[in-house]
PyMOL Python script that loads the backbone (N, CA, C, O; Angstrom):
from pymol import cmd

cmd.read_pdbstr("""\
ATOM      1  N   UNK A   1      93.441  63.992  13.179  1.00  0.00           N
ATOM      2  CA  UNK A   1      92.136  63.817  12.585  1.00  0.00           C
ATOM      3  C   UNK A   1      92.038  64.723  11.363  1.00  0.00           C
ATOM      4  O   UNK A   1      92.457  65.879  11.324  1.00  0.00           O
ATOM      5  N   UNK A   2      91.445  64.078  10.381  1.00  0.00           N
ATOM      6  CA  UNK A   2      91.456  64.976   9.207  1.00  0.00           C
ATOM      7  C   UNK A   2      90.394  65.322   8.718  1.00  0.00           C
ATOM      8  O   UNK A   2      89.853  64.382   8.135  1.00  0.00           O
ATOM      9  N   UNK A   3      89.653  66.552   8.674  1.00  0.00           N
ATOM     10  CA  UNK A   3      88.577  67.606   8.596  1.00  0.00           C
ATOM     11  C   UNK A   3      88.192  67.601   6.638  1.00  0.00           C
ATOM     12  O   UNK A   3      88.943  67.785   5.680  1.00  0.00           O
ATOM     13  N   UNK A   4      87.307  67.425   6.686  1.00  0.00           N
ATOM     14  CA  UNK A   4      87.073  67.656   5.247  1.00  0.00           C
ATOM     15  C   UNK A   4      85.842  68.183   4.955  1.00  0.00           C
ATOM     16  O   UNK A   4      85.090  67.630   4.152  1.00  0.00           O
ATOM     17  N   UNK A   5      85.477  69.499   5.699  1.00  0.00           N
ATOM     18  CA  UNK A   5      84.960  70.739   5.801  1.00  0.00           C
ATOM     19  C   UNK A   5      83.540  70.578   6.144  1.00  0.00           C
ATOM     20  O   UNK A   5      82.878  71.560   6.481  1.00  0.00           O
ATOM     21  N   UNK A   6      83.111  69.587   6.090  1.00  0.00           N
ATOM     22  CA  UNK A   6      81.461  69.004   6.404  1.00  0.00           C
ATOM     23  C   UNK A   6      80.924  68.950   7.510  1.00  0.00           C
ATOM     24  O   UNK A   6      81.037  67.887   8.120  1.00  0.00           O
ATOM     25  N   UNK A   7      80.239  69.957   8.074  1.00  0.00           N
ATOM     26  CA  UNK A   7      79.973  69.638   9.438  1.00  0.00           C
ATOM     27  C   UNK A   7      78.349  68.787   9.655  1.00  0.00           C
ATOM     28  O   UNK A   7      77.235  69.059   9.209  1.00  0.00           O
ATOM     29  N   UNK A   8      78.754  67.872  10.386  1.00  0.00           N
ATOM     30  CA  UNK A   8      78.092  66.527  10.249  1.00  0.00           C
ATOM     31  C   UNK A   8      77.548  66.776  11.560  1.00  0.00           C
ATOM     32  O   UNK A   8      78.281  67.372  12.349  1.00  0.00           O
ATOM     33  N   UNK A   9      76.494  66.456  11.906  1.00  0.00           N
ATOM     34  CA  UNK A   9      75.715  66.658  13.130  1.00  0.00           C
ATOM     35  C   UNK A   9      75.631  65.535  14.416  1.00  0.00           C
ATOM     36  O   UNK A   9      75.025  64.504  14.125  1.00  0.00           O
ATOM     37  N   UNK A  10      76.150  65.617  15.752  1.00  0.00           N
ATOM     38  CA  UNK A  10      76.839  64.676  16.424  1.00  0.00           C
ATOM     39  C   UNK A  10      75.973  65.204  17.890  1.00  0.00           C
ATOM     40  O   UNK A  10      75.704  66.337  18.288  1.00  0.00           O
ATOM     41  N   UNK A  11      75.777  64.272  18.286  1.00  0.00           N
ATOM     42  CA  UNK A  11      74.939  64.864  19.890  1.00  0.00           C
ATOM     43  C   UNK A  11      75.998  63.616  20.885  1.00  0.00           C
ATOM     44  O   UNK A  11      76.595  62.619  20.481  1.00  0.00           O
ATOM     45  N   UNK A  12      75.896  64.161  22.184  1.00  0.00           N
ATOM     46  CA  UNK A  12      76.248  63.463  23.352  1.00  0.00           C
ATOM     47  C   UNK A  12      75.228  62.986  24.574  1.00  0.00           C
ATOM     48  O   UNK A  12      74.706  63.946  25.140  1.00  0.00           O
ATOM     49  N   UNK A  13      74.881  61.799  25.040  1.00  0.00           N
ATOM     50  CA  UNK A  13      73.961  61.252  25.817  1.00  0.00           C
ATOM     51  C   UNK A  13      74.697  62.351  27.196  1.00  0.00           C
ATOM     52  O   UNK A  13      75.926  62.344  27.142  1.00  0.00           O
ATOM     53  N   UNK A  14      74.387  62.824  27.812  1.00  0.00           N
ATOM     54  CA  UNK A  14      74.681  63.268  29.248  1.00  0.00           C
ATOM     55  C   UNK A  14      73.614  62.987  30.484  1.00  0.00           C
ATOM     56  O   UNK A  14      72.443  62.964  30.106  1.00  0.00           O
ATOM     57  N   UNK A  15      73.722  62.878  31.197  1.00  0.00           N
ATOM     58  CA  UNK A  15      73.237  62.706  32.774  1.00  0.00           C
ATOM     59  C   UNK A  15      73.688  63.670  33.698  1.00  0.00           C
ATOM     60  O   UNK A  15      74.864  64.025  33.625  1.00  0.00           O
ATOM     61  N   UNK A  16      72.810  64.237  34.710  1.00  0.00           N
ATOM     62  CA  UNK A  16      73.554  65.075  35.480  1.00  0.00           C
ATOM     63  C   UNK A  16      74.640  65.896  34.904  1.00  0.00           C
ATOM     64  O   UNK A  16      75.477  66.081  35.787  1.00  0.00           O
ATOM     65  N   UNK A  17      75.123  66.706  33.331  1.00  0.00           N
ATOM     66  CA  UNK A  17      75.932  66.971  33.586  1.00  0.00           C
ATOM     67  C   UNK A  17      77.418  66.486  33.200  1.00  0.00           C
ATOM     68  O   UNK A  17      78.513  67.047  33.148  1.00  0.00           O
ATOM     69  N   UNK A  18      76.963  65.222  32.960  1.00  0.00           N
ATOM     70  CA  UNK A  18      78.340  64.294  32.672  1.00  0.00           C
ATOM     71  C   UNK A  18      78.267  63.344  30.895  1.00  0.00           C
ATOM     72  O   UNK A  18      77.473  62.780  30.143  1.00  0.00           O
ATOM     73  N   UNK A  19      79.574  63.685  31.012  1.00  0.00           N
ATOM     74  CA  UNK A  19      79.033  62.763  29.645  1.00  0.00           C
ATOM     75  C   UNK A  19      78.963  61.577  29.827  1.00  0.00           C
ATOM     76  O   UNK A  19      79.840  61.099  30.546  1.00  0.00           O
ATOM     77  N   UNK A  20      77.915  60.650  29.261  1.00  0.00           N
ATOM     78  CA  UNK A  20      77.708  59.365  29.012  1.00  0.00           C
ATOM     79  C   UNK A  20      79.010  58.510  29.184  1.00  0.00           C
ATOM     80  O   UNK A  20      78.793  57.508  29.865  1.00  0.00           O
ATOM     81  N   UNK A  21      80.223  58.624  28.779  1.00  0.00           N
ATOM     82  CA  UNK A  21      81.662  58.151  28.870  1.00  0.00           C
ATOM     83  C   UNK A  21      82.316  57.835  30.373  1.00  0.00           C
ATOM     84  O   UNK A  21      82.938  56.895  30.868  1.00  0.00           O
ATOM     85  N   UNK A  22      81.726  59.433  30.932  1.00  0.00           N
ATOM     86  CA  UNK A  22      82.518  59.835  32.232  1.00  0.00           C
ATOM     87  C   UNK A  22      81.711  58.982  33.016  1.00  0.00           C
ATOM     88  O   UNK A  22      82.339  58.446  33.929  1.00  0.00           O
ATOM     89  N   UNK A  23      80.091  58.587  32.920  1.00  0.00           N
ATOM     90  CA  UNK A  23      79.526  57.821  33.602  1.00  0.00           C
ATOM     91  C   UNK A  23      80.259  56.606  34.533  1.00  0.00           C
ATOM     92  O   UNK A  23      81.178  56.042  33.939  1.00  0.00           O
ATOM     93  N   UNK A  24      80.002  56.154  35.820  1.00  0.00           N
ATOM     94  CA  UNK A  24      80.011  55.211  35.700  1.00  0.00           C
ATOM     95  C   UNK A  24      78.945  53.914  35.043  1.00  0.00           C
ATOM     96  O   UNK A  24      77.923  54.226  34.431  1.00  0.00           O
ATOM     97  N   UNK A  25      79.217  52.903  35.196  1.00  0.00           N
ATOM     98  CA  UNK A  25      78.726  51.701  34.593  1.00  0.00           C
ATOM     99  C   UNK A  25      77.511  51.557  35.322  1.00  0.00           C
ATOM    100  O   UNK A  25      76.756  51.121  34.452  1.00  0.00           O
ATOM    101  N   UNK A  26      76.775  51.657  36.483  1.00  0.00           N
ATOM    102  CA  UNK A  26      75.156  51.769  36.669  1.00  0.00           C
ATOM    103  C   UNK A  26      74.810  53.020  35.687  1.00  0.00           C
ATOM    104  O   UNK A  26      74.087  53.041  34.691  1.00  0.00           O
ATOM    105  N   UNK A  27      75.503  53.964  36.248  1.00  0.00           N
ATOM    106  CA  UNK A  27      74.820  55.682  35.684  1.00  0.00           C
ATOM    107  C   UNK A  27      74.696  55.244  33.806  1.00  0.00           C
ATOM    108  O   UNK A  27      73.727  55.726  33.218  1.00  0.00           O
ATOM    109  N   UNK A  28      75.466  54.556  33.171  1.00  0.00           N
ATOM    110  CA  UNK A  28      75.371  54.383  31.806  1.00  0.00           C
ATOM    111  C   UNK A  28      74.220  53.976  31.626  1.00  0.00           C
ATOM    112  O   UNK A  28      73.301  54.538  31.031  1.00  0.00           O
ATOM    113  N   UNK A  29      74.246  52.686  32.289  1.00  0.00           N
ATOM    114  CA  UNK A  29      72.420  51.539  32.287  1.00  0.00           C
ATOM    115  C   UNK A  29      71.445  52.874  32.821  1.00  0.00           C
ATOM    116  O   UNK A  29      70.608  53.455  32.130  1.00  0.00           O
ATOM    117  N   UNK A  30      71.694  53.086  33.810  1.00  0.00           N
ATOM    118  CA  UNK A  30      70.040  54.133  33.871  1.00  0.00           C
ATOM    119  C   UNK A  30      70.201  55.113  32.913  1.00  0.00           C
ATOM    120  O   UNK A  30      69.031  55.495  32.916  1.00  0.00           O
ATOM    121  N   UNK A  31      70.719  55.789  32.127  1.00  0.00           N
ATOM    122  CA  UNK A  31      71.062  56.794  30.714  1.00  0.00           C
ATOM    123  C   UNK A  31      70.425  56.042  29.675  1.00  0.00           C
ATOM    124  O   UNK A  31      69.592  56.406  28.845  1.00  0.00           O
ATOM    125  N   UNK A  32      70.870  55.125  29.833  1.00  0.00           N
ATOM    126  CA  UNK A  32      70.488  53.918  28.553  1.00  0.00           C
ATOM    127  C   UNK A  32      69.224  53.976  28.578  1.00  0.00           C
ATOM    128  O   UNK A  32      68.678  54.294  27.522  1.00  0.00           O
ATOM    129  N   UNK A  33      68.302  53.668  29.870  1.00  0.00           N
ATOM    130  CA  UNK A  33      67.268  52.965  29.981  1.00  0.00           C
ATOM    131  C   UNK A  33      66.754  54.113  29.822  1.00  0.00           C
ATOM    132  O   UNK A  33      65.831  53.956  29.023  1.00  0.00           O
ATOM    133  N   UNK A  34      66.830  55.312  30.161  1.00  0.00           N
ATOM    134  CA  UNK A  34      65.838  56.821  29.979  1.00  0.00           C
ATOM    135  C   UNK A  34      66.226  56.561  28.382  1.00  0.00           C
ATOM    136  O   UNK A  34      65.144  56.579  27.795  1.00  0.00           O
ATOM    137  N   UNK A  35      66.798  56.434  27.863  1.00  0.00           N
ATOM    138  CA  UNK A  35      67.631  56.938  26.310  1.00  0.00           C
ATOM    139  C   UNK A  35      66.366  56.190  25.641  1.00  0.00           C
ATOM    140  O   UNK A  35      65.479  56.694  24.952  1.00  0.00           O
ATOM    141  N   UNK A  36      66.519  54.948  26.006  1.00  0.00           N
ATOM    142  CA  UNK A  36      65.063  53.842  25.441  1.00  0.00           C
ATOM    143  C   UNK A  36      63.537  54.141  25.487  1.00  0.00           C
ATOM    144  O   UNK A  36      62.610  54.006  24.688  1.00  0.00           O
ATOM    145  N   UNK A  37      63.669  54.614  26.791  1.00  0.00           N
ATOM    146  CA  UNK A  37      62.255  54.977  27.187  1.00  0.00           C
ATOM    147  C   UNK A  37      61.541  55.848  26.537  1.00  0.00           C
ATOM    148  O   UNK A  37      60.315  55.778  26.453  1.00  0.00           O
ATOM    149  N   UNK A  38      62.592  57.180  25.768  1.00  0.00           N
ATOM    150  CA  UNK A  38      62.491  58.415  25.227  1.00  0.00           C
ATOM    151  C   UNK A  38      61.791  58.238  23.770  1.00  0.00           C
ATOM    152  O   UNK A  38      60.795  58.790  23.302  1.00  0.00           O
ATOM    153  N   UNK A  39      62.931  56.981  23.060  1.00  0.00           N
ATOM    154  CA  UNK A  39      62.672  56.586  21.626  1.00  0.00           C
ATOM    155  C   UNK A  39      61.986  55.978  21.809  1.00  0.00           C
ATOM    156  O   UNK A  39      61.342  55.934  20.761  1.00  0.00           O
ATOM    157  N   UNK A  40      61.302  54.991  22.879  1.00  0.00           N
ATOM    158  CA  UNK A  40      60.277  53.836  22.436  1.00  0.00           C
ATOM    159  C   UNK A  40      58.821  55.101  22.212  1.00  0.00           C
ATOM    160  O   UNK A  40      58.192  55.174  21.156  1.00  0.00           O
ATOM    161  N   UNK A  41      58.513  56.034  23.515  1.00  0.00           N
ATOM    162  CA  UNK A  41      57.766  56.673  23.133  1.00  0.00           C
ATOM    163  C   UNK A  41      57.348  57.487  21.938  1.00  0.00           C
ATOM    164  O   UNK A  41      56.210  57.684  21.511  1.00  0.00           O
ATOM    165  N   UNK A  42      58.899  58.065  21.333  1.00  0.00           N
ATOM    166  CA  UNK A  42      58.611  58.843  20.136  1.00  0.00           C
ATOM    167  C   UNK A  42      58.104  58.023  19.082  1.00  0.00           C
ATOM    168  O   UNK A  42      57.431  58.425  18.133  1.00  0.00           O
ATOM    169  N   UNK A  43      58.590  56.451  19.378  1.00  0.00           N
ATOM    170  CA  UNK A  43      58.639  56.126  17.710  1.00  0.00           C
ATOM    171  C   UNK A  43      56.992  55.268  17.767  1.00  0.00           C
ATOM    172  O   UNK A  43      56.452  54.819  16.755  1.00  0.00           O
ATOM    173  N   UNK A  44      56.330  55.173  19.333  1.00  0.00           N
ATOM    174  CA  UNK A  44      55.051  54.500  19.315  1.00  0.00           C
ATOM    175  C   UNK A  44      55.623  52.865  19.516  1.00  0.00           C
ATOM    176  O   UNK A  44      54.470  52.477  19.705  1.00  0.00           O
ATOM    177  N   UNK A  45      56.072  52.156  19.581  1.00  0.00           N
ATOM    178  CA  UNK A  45      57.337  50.805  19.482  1.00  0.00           C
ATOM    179  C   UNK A  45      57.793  50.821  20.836  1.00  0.00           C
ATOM    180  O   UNK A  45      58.659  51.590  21.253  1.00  0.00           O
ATOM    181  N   UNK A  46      57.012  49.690  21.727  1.00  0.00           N
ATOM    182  CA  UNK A  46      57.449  49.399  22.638  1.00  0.00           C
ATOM    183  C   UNK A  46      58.098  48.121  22.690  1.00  0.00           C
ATOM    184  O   UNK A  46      57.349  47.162  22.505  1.00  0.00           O
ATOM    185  N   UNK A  47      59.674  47.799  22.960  1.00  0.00           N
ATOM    186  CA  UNK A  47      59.988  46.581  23.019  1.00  0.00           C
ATOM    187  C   UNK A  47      60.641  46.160  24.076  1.00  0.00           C
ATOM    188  O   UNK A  47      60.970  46.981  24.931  1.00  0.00           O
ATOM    189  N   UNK A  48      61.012  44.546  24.246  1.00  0.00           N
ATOM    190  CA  UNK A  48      61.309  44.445  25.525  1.00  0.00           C
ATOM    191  C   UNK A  48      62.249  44.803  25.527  1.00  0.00           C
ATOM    192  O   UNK A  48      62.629  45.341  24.487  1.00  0.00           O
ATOM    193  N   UNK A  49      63.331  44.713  26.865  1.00  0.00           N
ATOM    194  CA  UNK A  49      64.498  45.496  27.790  1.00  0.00           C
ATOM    195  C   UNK A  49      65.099  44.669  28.500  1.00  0.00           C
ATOM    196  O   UNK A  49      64.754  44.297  29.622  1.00  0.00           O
ATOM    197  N   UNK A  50      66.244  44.257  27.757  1.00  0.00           N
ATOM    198  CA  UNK A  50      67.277  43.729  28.598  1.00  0.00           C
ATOM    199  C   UNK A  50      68.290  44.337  29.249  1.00  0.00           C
ATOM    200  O   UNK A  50      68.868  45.133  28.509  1.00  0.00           O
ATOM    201  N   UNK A  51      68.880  44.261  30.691  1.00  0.00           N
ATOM    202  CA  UNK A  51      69.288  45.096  31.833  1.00  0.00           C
ATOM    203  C   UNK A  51      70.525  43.405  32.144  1.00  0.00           C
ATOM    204  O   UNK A  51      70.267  42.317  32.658  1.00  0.00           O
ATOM    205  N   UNK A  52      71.365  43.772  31.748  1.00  0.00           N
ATOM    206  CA  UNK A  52      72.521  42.424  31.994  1.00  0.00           C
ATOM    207  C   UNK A  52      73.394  43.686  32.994  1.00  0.00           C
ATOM    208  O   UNK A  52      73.295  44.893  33.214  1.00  0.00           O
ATOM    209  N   UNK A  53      74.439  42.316  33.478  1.00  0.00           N
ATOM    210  CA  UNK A  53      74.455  42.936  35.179  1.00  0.00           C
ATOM    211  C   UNK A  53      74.368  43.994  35.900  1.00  0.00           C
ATOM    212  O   UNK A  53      74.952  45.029  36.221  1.00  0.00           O
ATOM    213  N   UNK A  54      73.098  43.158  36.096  1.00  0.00           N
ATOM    214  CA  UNK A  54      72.210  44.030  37.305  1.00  0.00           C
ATOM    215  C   UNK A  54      72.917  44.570  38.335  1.00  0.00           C
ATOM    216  O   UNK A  54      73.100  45.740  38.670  1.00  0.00           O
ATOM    217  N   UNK A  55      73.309  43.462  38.815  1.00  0.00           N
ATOM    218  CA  UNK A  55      73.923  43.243  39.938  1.00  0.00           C
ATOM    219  C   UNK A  55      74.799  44.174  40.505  1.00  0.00           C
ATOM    220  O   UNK A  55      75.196  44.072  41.665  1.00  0.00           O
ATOM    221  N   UNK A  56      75.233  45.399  39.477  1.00  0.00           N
ATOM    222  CA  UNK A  56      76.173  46.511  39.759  1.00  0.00           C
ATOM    223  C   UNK A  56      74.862  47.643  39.995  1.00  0.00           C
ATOM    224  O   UNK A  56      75.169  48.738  40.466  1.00  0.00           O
ATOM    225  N   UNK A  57      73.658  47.415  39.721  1.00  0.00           N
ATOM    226  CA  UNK A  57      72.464  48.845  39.901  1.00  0.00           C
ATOM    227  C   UNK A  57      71.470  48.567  40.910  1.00  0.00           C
ATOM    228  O   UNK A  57      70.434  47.910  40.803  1.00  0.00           O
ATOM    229  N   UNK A  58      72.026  49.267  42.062  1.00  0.00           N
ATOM    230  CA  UNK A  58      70.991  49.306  43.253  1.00  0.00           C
ATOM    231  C   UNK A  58      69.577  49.873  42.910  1.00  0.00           C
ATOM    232  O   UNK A  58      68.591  49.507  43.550  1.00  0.00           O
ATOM    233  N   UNK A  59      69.501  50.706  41.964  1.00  0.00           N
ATOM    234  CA  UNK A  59      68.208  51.082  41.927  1.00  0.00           C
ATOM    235  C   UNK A  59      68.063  51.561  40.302  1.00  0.00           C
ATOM    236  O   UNK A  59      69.053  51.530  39.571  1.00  0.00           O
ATOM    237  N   UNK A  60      66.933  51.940  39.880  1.00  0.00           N
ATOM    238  CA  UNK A  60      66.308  52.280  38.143  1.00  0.00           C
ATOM    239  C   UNK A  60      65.074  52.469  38.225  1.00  0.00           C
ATOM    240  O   UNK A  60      64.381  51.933  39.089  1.00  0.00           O
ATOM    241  N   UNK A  61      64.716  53.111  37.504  1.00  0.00           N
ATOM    242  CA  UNK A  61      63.205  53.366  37.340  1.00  0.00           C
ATOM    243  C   UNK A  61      63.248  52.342  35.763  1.00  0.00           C
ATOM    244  O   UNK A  61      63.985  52.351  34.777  1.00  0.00           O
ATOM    245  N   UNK A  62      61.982  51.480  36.200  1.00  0.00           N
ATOM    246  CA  UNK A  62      61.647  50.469  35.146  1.00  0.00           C
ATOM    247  C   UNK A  62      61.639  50.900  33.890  1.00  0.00           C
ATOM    248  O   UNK A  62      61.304  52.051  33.607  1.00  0.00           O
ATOM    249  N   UNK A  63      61.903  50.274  33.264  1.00  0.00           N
ATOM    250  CA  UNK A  63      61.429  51.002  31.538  1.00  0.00           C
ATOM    251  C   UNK A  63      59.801  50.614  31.135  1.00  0.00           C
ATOM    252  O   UNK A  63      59.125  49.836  31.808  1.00  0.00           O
ATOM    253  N   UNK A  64      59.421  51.159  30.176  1.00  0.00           N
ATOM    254  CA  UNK A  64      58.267  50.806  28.920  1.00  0.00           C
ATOM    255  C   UNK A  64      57.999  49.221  29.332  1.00  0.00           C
ATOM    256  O   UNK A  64      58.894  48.866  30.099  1.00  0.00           O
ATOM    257  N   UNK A  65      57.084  48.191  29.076  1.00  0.00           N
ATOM    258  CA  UNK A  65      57.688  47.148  28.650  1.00  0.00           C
ATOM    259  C   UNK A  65      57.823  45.938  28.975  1.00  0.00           C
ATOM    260  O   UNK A  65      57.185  45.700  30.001  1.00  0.00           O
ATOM    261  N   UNK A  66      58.315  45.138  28.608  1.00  0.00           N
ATOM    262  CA  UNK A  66      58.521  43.682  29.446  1.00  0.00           C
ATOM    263  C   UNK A  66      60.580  44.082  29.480  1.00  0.00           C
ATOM    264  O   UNK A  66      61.493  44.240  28.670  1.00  0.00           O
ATOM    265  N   UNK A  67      60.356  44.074  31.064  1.00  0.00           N
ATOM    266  CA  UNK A  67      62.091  44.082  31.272  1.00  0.00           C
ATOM    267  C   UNK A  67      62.485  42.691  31.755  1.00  0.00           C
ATOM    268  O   UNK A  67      62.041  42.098  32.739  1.00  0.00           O
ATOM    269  N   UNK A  68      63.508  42.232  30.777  1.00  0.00           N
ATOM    270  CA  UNK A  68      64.292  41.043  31.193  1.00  0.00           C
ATOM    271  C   UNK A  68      65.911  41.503  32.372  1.00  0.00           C
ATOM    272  O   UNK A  68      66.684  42.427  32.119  1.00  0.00           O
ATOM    273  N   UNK A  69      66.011  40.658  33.460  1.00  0.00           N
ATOM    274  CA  UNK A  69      67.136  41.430  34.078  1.00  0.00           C
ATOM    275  C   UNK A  69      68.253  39.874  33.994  1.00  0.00           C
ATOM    276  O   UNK A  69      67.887  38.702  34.089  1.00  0.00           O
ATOM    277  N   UNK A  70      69.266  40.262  33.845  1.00  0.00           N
ATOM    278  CA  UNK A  70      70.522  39.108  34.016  1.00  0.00           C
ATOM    279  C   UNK A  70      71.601  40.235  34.979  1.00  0.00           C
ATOM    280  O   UNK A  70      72.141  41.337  34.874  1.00  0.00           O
ATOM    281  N   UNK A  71      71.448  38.976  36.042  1.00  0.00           N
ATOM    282  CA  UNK A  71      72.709  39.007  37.386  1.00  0.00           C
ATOM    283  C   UNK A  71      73.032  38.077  38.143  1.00  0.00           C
ATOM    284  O   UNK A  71      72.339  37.184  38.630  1.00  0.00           O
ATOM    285  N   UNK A  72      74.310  38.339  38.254  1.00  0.00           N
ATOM    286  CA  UNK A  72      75.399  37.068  38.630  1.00  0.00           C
ATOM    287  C   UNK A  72      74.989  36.903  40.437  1.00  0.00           C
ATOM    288  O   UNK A  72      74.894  37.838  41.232  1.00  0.00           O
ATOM    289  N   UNK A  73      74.846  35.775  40.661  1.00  0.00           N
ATOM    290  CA  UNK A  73      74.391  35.692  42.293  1.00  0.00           C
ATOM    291  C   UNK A  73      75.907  34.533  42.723  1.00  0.00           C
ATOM    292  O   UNK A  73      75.761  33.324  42.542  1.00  0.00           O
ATOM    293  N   UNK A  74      76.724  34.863  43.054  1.00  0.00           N
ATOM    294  CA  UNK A  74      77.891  33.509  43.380  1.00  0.00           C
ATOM    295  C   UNK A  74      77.597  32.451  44.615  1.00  0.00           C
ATOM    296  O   UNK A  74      77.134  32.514  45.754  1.00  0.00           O
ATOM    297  N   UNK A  75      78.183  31.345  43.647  1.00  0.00           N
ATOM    298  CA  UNK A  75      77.549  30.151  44.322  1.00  0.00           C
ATOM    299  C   UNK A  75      75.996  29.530  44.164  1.00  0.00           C
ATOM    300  O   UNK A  75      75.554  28.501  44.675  1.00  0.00           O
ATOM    301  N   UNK A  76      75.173  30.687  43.115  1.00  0.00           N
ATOM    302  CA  UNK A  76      74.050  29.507  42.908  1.00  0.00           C
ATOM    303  C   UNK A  76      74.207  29.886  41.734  1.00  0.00           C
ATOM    304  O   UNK A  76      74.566  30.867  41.082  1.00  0.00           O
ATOM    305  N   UNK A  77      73.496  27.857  41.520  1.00  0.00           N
ATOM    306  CA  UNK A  77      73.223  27.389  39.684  1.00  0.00           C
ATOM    307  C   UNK A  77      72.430  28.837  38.935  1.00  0.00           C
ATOM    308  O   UNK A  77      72.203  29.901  39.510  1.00  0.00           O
ATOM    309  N   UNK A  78      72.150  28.529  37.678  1.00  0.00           N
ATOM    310  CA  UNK A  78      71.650  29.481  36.601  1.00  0.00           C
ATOM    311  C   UNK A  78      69.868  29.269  37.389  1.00  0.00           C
ATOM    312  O   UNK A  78      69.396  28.260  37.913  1.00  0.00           O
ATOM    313  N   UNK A  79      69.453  30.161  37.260  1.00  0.00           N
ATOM    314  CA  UNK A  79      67.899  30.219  37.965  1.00  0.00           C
ATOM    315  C   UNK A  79      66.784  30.859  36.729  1.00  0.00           C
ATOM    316  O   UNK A  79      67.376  31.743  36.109  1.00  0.00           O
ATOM    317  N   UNK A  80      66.157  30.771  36.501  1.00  0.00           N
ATOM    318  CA  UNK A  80      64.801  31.859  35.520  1.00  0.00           C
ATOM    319  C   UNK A  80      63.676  31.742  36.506  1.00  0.00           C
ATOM    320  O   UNK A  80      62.929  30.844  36.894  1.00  0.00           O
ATOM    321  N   UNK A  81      63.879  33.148  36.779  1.00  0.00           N
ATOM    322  CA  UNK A  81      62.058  33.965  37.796  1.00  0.00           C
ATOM    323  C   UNK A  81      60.998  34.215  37.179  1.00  0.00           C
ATOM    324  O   UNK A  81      61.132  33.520  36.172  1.00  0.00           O
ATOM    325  N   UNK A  82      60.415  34.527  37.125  1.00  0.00           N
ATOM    326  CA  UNK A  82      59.451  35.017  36.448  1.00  0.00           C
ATOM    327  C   UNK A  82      58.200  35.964  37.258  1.00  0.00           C
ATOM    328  O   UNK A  82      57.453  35.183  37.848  1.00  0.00           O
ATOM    329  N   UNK A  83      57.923  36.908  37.380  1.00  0.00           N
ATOM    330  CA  UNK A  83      57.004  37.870  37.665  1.00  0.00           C
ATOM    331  C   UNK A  83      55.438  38.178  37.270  1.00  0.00           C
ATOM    332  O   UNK A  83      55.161  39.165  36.588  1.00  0.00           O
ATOM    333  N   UNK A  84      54.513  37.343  37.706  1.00  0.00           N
ATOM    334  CA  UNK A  84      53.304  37.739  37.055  1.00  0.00           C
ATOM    335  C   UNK A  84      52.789  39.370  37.746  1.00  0.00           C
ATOM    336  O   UNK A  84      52.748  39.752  38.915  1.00  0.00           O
ATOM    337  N   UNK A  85      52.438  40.080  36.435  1.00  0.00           N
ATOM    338  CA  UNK A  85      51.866  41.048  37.086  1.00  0.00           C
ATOM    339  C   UNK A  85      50.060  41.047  37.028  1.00  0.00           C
ATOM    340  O   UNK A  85      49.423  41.923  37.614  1.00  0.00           O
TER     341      UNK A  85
END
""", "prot")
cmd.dss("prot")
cmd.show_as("cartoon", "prot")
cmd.util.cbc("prot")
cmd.orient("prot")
């Protein structure tokens, strides 16, 4: 890697401790979804939230929002739910 004396300002998402990388693949999505939750508040901009397979995250605290979720169920056709609150 080649350095050309500028130090450029770089942050790391962590959880518990871990870096975002070391995560596994739920722990990333719930990082993500706090990561969102953080900026939607700062910036006043709430938008919706897509959460694609689910199906690997037993649990999350909801985001901001209107959350859309996509997960694979085997053996049934394509389905759309919908939730009135």
């Amino acid at each position: 890697m080649k350095t050309t004396g500028d130090n450029k300002p770089t942050f790391i998402v962590q959880m518990d401790g871990k870096d975002y990388m070391k995560l596994s693949f739920s722990e990333q999505t719930r990082a993500g979804l706090e990561v969102r939750d953080v900026l939607s508040e700062q910036s006043d901009l709430i938008a919706p939230c897509f959460v694609d397979n689910a199906e690997t995250i037993t649990k999350f605290k909801e985001p901001n929002g209107q959350l859309i979720i996509s997960r694979v169920v085997a053996g049934q056709d394509l389905t759309i739910e919908s939730e009135d609150k």
